[in-house]
VMD Tcl script that builds the backbone (N, CA, C; Angstrom):
set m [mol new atoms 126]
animate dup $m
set s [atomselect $m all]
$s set {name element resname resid chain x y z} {
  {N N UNK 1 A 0.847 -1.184 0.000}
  {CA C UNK 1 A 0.000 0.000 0.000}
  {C C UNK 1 A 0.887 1.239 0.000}
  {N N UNK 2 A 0.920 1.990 -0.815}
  {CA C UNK 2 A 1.931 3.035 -0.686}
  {C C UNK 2 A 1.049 4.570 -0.173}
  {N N UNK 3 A 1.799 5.395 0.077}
  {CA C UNK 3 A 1.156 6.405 0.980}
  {C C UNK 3 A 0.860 7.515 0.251}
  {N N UNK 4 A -0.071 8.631 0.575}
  {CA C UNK 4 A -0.944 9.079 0.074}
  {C C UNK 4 A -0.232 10.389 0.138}
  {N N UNK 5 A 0.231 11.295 -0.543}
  {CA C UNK 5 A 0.986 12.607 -0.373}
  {C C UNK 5 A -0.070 13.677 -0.653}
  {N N UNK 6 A -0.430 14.915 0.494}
  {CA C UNK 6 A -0.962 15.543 0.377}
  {C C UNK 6 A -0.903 16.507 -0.816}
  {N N UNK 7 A -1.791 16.908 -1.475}
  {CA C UNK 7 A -2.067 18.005 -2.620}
  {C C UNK 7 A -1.596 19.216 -1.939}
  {N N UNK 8 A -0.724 20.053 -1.848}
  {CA C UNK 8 A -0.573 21.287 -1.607}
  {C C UNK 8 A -1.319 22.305 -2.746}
  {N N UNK 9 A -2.018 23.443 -1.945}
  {CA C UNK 9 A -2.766 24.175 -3.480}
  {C C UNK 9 A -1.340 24.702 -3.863}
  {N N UNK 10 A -1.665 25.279 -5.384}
  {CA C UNK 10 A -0.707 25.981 -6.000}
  {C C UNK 10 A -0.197 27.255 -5.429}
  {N N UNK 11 A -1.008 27.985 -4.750}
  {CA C UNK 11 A -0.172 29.742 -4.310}
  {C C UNK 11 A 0.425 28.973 -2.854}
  {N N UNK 12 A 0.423 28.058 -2.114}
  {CA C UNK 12 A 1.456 27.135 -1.062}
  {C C UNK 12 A 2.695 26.939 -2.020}
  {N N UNK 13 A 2.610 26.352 -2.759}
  {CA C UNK 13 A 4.023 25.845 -3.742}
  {C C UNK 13 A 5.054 26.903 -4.024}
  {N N UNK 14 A 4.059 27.725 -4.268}
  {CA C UNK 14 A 4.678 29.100 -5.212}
  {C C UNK 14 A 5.512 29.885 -4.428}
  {N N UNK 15 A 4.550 29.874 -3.086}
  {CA C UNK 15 A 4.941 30.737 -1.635}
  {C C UNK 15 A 6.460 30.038 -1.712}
  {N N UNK 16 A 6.411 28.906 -0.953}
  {CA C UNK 16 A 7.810 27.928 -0.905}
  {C C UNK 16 A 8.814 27.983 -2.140}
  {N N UNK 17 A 8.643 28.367 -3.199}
  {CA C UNK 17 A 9.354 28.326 -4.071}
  {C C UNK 17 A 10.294 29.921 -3.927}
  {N N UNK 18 A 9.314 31.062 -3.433}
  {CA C UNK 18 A 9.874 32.101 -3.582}
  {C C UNK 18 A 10.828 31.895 -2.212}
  {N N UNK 19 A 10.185 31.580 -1.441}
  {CA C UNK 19 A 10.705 31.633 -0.346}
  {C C UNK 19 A 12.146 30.982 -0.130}
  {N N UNK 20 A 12.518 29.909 -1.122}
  {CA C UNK 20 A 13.792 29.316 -1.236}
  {C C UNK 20 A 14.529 30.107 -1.906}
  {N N UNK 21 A 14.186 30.570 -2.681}
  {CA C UNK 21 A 14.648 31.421 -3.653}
  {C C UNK 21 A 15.324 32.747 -2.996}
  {N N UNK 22 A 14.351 33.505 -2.108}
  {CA C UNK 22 A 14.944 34.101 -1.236}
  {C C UNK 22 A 16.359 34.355 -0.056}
  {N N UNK 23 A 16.536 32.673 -0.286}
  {CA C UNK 23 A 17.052 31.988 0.939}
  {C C UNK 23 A 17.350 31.382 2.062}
  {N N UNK 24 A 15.898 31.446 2.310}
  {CA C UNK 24 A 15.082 30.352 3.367}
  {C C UNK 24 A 16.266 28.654 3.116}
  {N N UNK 25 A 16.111 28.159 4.089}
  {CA C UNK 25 A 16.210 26.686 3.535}
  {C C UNK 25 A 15.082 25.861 4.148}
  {N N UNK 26 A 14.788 24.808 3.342}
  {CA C UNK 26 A 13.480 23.695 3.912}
  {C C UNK 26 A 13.297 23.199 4.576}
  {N N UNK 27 A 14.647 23.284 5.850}
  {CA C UNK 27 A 14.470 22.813 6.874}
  {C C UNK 27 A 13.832 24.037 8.006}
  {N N UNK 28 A 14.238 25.201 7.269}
  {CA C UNK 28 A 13.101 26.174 8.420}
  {C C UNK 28 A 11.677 26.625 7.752}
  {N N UNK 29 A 11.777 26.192 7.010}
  {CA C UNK 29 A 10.323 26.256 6.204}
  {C C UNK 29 A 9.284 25.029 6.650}
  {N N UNK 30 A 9.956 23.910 6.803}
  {CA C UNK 30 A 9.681 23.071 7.491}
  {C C UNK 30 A 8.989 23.195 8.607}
  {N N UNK 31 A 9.905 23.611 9.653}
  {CA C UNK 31 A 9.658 23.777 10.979}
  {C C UNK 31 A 8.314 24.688 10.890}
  {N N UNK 32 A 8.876 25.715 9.758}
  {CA C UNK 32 A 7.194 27.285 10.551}
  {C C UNK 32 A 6.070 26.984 9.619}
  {N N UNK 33 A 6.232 25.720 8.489}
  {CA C UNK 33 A 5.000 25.491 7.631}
  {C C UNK 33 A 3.932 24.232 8.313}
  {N N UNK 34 A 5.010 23.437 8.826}
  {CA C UNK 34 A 4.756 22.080 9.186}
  {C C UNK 34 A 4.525 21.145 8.111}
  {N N UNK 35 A 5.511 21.369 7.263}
  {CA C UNK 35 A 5.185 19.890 6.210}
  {C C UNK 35 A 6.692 19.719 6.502}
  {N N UNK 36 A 7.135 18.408 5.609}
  {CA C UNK 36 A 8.313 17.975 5.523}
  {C C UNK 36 A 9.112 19.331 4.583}
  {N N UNK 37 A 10.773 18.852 5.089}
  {CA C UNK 37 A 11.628 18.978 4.158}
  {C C UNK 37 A 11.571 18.367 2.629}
  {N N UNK 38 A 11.332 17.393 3.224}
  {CA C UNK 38 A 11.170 16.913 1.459}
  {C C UNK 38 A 10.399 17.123 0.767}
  {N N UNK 39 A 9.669 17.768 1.324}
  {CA C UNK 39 A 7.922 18.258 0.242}
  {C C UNK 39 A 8.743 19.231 -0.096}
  {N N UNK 40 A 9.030 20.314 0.412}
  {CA C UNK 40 A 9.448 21.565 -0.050}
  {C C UNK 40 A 10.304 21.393 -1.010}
  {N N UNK 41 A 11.539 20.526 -0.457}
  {CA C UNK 41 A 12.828 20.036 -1.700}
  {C C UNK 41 A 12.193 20.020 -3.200}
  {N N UNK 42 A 10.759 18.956 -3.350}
  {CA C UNK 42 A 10.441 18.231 -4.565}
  {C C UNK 42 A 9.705 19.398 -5.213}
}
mol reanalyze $m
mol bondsrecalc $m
mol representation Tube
mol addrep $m
């Protein structure tokens, strides 16, 4: 059974995208979004 990965809406993605971009890294995006690092990474 493999696991079910939440749909993030699109202006969430976008947010995280700028936000790396900025210079954030995903591990504190992590922490103040509450999803994984690796969501953000992908």
């Amino acid at each position: 059974m493999s696991k079910v990965r939440p749909q993030y809406p699109a202006q969430f993605r976008q947010q995280m995208v700028e936000l790396v971009r900025a210079g954030r890294t995903p591990a504190e995006l992590s922490r103040e979004f509450n999803v994984t690092a690796q969501s953000i990474t992908n």
